[in-house]
C-alpha positions as CSV (number, residue, x, y, z in Angstrom):
1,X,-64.1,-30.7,17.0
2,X,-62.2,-28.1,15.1
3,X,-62.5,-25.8,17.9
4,X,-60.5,-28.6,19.7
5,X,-58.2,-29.4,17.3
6,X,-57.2,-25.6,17.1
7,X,-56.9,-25.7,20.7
8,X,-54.3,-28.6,20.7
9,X,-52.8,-26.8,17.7
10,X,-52.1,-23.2,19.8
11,X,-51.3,-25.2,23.5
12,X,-48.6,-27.7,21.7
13,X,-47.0,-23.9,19.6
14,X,-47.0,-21.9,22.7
15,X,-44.8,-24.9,24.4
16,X,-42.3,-24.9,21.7
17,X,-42.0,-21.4,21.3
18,X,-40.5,-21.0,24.3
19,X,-37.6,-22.7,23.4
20,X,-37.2,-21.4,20.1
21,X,-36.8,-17.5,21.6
22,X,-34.1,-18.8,24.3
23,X,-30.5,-17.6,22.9
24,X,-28.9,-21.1,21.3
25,X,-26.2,-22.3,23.2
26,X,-23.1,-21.2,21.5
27,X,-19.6,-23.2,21.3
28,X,-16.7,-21.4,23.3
29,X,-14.9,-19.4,21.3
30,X,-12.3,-20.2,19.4
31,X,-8.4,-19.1,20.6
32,X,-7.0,-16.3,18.3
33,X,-5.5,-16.9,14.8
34,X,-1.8,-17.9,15.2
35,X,-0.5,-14.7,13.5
36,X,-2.4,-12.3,16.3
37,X,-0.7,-14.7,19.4
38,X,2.7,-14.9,17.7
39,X,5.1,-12.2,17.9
40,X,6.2,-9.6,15.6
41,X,9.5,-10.5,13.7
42,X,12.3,-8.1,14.7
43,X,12.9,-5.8,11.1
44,X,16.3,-6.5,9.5
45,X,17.8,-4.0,7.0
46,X,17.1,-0.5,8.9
47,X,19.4,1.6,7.5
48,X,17.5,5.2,8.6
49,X,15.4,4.0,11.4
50,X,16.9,3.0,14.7
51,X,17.8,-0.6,14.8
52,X,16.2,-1.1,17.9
53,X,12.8,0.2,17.2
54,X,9.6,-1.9,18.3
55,X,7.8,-3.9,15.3
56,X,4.5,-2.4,16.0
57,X,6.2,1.0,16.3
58,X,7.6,0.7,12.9
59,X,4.3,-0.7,11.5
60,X,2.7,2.6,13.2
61,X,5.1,4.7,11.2
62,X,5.1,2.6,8.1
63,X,1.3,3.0,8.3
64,X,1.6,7.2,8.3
65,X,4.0,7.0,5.4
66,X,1.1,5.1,3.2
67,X,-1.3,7.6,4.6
68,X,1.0,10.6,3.3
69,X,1.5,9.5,0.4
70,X,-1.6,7.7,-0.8
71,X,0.1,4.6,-1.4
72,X,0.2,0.9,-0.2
73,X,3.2,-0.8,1.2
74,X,3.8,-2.6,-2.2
75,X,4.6,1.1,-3.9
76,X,8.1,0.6,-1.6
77,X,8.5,-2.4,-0.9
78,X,8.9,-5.9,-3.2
79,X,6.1,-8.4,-3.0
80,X,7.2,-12.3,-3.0
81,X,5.8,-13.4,-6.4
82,X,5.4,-17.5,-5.0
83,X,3.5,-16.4,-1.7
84,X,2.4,-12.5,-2.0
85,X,4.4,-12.0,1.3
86,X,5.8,-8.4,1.1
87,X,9.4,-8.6,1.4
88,X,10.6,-6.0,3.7
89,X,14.1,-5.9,3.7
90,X,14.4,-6.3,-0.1
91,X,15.9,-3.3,-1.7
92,X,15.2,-4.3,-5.0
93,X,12.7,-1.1,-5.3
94,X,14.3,2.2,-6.0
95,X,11.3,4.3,-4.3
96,X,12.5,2.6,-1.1
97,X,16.0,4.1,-1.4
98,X,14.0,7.4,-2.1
99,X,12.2,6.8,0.5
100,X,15.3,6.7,2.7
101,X,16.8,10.2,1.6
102,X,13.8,11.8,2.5
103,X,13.4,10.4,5.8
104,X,17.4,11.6,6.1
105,X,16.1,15.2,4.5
106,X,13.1,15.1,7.1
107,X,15.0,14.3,9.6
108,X,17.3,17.1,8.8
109,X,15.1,19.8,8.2
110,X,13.7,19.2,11.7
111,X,16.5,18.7,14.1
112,X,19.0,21.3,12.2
113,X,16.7,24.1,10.7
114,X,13.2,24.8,12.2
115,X,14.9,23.6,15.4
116,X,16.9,27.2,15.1
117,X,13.6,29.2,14.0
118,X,12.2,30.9,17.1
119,X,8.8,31.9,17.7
120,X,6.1,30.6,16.5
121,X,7.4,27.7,15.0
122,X,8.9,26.3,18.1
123,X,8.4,22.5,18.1
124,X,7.0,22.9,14.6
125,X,7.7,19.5,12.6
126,X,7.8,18.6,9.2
127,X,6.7,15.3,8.0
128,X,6.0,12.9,4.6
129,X,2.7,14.4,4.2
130,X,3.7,18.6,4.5
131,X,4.7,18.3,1.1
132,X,3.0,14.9,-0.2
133,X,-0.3,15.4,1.1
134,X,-1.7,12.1,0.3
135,X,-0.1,12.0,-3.4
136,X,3.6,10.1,-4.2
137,X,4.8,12.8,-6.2
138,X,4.8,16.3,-4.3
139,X,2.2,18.5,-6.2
140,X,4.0,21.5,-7.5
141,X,3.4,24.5,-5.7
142,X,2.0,27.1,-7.8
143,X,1.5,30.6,-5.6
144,X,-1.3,32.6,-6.3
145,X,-1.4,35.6,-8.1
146,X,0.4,38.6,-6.3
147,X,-2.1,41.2,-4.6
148,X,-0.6,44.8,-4.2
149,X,-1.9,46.9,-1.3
150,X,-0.3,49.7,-1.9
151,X,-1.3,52.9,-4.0
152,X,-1.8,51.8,-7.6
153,X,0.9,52.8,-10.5
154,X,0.3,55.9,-12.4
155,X,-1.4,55.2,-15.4
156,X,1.2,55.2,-18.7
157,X,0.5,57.8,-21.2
158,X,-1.0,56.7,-24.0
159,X,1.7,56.8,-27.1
160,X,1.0,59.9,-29.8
């Protein structure tokens, strides 16, 4: 009898498991949030960039200037305090009018100066991060101590 019993038991498992190996049947997916179908607003308030520039190009950009600096967007820009929206065009932060003179200075430094350098340093550019290098504040350069090749100074007599 318990031989039976344990025969029932293994034929009535080995029909149901099966079913319960078969991948379960999943809903279609669901259509991509709003924000990812929607698209990007046009910036307002470029006062360095060009005015025509493409939203995700300027995100692309804005995205290296975090990276060379080691900041988040909030360091320049203001965040809404009733919905924690960042608020682009605000210029209420002073580091974003920083910001712009620097991007005037980069811009400077490579179109007028190391455009004239030849050599080497043809199509060389300067950005954010040559002197930031992932900090806000530049880190002062300190050089490191002079080496002399040359033959070394003649010893000073020693005072009688």
């Amino acid at each position: 009898m318990l031989h039976r019993d344990l025969s029932s038991a293994l034929l009535a498992a080995s029909l149901l498991l099966p079913s319960a190996c078969l991948p379960a049947q999943t809903a279609p997916s669901a259509p991509p949030p709003p924000h990812s179908r929607r698209e990007l607003p046009k910036p307002t308030n470029l006062q360095v960039l060009p005015k025509d520039i493409a939203p995700a190009d300027l995100i692309a950009m804005m995205h290296q200037f975090t990276g060379a600096l080691g900041e988040h967007c909030s360091f320049c820009h203001v965040q809404d305090a009733a919905n924690h929206r960042m608020d682009f065009a605000s210029d209420a932060k002073p580091e974003k009018a920083a910001a712009r003179v620097m991007m005037r200075m980069t811009n400077d430094l490579n179109a007028k100066y190391l455009a004239e350098l030849p050599g080497p340093s043809d199509g060389m550019k300067i950005s954010c991060g040559t002197c930031h290098r992932g900090q806000s504040m530049p880190p002062e350069f300190t050089p490191a101590p002079e080496e002399h090749h040359g033959p070394s100074p003649a010893p000073v007599p020693a005072a009688k």
